[in-house]
N, C-alpha and C positions, 0 to 999 in steps of 0.2 A: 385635558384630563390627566395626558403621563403626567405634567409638570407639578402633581397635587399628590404621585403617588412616590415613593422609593423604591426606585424601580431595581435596587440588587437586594432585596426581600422578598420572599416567595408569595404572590397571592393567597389569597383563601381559597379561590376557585379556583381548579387547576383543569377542571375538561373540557376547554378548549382547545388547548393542544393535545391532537393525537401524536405520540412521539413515534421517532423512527425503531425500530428493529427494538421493541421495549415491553414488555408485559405490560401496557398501561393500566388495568385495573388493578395490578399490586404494586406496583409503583407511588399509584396515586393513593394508596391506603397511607406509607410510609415510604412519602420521598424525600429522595437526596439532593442535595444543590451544592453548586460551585459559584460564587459568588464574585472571585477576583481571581487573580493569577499573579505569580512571576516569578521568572526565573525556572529552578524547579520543583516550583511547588504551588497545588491550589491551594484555594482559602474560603471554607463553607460561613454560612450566614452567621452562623456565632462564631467567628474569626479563629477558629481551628484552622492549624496548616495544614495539609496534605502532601505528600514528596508524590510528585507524578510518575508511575512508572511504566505508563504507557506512551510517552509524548502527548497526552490526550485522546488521541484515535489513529497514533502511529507516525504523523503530525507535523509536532512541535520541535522540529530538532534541534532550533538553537536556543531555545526556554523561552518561556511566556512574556509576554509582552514585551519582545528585548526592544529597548530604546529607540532602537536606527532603524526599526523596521514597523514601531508605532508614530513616529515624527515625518515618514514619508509618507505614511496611509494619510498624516493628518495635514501636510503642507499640500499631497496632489486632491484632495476632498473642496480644499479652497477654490484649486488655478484649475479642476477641468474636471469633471466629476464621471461624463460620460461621456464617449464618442462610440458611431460604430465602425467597426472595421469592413465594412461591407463598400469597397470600389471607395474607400477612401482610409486613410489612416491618422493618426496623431504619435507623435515620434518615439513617447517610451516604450511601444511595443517594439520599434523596431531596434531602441537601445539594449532594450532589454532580451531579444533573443540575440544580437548581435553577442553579449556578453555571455547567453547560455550557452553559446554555441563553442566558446573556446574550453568546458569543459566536458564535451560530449566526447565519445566514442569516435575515434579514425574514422571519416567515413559519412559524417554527419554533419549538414552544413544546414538544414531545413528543420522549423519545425510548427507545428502546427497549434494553436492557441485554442485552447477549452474553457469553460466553466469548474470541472469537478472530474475526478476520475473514472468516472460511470461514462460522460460522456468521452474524455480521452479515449476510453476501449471499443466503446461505438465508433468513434472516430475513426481510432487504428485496422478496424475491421474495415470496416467501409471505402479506407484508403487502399487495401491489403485487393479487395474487389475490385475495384478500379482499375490498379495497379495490372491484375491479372487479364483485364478487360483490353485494355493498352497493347499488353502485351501482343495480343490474338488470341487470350487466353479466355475468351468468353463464355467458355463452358464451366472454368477452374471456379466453383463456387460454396462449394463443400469446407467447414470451418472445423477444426480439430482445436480440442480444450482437455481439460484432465479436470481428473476426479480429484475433490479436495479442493478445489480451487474456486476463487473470489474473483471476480473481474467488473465487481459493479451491478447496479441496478437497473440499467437502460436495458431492452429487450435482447440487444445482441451481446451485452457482459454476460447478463442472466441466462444465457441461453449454452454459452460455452462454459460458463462457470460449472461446478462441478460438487454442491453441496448440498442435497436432496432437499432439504427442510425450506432453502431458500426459497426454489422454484417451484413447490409441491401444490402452491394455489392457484398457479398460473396458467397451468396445463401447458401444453405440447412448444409452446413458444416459437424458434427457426425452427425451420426443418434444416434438413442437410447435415446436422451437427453431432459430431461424433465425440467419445472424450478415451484420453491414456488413462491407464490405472495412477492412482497415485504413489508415490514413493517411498510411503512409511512403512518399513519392512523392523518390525518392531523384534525378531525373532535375531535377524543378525543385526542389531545397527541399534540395539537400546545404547542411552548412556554415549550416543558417541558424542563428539569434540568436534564442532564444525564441520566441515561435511561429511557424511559415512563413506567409511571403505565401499561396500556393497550395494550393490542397484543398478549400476550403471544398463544392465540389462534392459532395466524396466524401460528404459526408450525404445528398444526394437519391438516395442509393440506397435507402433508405428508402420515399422512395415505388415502387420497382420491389418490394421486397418486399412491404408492404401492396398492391399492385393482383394479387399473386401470389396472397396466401392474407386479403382482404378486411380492412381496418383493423379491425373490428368485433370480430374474432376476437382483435389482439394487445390483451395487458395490460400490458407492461412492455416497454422498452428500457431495457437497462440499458449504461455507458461508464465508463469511468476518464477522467475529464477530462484526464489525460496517462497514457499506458499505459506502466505501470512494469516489470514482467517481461516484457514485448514488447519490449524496447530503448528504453523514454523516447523515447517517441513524442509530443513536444507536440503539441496540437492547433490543425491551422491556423485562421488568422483567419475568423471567420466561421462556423465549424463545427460548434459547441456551440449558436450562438446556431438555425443551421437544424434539427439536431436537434430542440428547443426549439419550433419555430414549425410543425412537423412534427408533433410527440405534442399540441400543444391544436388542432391543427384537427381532428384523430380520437379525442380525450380517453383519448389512450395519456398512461400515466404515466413520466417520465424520471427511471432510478437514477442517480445519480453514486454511483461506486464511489473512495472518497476514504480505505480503507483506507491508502495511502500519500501522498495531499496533501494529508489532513486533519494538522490542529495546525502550520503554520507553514510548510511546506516550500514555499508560492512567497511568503511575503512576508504573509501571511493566514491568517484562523482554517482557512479552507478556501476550497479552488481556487475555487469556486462565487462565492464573494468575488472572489477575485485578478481570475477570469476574466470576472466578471460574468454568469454566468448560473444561474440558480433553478431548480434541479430540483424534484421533490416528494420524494423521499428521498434522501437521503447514508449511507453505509456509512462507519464507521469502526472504524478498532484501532490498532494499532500506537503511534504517539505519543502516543494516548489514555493510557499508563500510564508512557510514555516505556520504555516494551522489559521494566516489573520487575516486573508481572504478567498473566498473561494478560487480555485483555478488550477485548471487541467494543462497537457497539453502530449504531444505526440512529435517525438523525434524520429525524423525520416532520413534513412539513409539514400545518399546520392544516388543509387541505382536505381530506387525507387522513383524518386522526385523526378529524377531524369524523364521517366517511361508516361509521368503525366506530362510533363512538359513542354505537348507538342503542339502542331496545329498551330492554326492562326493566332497570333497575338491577344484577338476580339474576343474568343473564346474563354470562358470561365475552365482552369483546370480541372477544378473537382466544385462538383455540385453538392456542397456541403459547409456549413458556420453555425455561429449561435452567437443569439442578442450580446451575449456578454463573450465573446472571444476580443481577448486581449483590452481586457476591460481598463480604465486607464487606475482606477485605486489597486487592483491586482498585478498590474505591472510595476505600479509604485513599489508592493510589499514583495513584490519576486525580486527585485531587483534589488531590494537594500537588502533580500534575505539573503540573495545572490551575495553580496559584497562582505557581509555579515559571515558568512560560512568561509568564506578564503581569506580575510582578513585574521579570524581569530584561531584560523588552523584547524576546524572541527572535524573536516574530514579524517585530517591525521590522528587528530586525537579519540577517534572514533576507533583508529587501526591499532592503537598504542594501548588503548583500555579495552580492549576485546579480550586480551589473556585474561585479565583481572574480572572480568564480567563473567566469561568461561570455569574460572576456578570458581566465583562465588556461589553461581547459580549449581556447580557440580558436587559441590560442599554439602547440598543438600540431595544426594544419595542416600539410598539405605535411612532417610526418615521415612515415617509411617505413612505406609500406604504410596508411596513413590514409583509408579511403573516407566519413568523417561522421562529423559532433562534432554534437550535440545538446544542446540545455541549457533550463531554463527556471526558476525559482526558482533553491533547491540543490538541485537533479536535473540527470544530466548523461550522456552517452552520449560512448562514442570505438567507432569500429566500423571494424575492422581487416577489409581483404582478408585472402580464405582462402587460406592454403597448398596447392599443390597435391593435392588430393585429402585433403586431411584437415583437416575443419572444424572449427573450434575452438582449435585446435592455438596459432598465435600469439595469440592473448589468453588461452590457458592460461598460454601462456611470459611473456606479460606480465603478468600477474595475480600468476606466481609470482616475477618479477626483483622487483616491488614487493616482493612480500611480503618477500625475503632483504634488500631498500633499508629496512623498519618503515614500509610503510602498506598497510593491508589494504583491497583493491579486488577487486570481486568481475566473473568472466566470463560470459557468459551466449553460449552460441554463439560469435561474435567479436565481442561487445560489450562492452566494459568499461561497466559501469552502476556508477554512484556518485550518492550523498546523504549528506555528513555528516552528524554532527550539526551543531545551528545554531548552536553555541558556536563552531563555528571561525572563526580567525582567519587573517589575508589571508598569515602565515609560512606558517601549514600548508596552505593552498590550494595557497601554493609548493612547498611537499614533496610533494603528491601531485600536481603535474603535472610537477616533475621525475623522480619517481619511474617516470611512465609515461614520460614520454621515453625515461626509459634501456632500462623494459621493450620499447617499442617497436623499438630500436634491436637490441636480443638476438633480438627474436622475427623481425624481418626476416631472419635468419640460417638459418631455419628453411624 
């Protein structure tokens, strides 16, 4: 039957699919489609371009469909489609973390193979337990998250995550799970420039928690080094590093949740680089495959891996996988995505157009209705005052004047949240801040 239909035109029927995280019944009154890709920019069913200015879903960091990283999904599709990694393996997983591994973090020789970033953070928790169990630390079971924060959909993201509306159907979820306040101190810190001066404070709430329910007791704090579906929330100076100086004086272990600043997005392999500070596990996905197949995965630092390491040879370390860890089409697209990013210098060029993304995005100051611009790599927030009594409304209206301008920028409450890809160029920086200009200027109307 596909072969009788054209399958990059939108059906008639569209309620089939219930979509993810989507208003489906307005949606389906007046939906939008993306039809092709490349580079950066989509291209909707009547061959309109679109300049992407999300990467997709945060993503796509070396442009859509690049070459070397669609020729390898479609050579390993031919020669091995699927193995499991379960007491046996097939080689490009292990090429392919061999090669992640030379640009992880000091410290970091292991790393652990997922599906999607939902499960990477289940993962990292679960390892983070383990870990603590190893230790003698049996009791240490208590999980610390913050407020504003994204960690995925699996029951132990969703449970440390920290964004009311997410969790509000779900009722009570883990027990044990505490969260920090979040970091947006919008009073001193509007308008800053990469990380803010002030906040660093807001870590020592940490210690009000631990003297709450006994340091002994937690096993994990986990953070997004800049909190991405919260509104790009950089983290102020000094913040990371107390966190940090926090979990080794109570031997709590620290996640960075780098699903979205892992692979290039401030100017480095990962935030933990850019930002200088070493956790003991990093969570990643998304740029890991650059958006063209699913895949998670969880980098363990040595001290950790060491603490499962023991015991009989016979023994399984950690009682934990999935169908698809180290899937071999996923390892195909990590690995040319891998080669793809240090070959054409994107990281650096990630570091080099960060001023120029900074000025553009801060250009738009003082337009209507403007209460904070955020920025720090290529990650960048505009967060629009609320219309009376109805939230959301202008950065829908501006979301959608871009969209009808061809650059697709995503809303989030009244926040325009944007991350290109790192192939953009300083033209198209300009297209997407005049772009919101003009949306800003339609959505004041409102």
């Amino acid at each position: 039957m596909s072969d009788m239909i054209a399958l990059d035109t939108p059906p008639n029927d569209l309620e089939a699919y219930w979509m993810p995280m989507t208003q489906n019944r307005r949606f389906k009154k007046a939906p939008m489609f993306f039809s092709a890709a490349r580079g950066m920019y989509y291209e909707t069913p009547d061959g309109r371009r679109v300049l992407d200015a999300i990467a997709g879903l945060w993503c796509v960091n070396a442009g859509h469909c690049h070459p070397k990283v669609v020729e390898a999904i479609r050579d390993q599709a031919g020669k091995l489609d699927y193995a499991s990694s379960f007491g046996l393996g097939h080689p490009l997983a292990f090429h392919y973390t061999n090669r992640l591994m030379t640009i992880a973090p000091d410290g970091f020789n292991h790393v652990f193979l997922a599906g999607s970033g939902s499960e990477a953070v289940d993962t990292a928790l679960k390892i983070a337990l383990a870990c603590q169990r190893a230790r003698g630390q049996g009791h240490s079971q208590r999980l610390i998250g913050r407020q504003r924060s994204y960690h995925g959909m699996g029951f132990g993201g969703l449970s440390v995550s920290g964004i009311g509306w997410h969790r509000a159907q779900f009722g009570v979820l883990m027990p044990g799970v505490s969260h920090l306040p979040h970091t947006h101190d919008l009073g001193r810190n509007a308008f800053s420039r990469g990380q803010p001066d002030h906040g660093a404070e807001f870590a020592d709430a940490l210690d009000g928690i631990l003297a709450a329910c006994d340091p002994s007791t937690v096993a994990a704090v986990i953070v997004e080094p800049v909190a991405g579906a919260g509104g790009v929330l950089p983290p102020p100076r000094g913040y990371l590093e107390r966190l940090r100086a926090t979990c080794d004086k109570h031997g709590i272990l620290l996640i960075f949740d780098e699903v979205v600043t892992g692979f290039g997005r401030l100017g480095a392999p990962f935030a933990a680089q850019a930002l200088g500070v070493t956790p003991d596990l990093i969570t990643c996905a998304k740029g890991m495959t650059n958006g063209a197949v699913p895949m998670g995965g969880v980098l363990v630092r040595d001290t950790v891996y060491d603490s499962l390491a023991q015991g009989p040879e016979a023994a399984v370390e950690l009682a934990h996988g999935y169908t698809y860890s180290g899937h071999p089409l996923a390892c195909a697209a990590a690995l040319a995505t891998l080669d793809s990013y240090l070959e054409e210098g994107l990281f650096e060029r990630a570091k080099q157009l960060a001023p120029v993304w900074e000025d553009a995005l801060h250009s738009l100051r003082g337009k209507p209705h403007v209460r904070d611009i955020r920025n720090l790599g290529l990650l960048g927030a505009v967060e629009i005052e609320s219309a009376p009594d109805s939230l959301g409304l202008r950065a829908r209206k501006c979301a959608d004047v871009c969209f009808d301008r061809g650059v697709f920028v995503r809303a989030l409450g009244e926040t325009l949240v944007l991350s290109p890809p790192l192939i953009i160029d300083e033209n198209q920086i300009g297209e997407i801040r005049d772009a919101i200009a003009a949306g800003l200027v339609e959505a004041a109307k409102l």
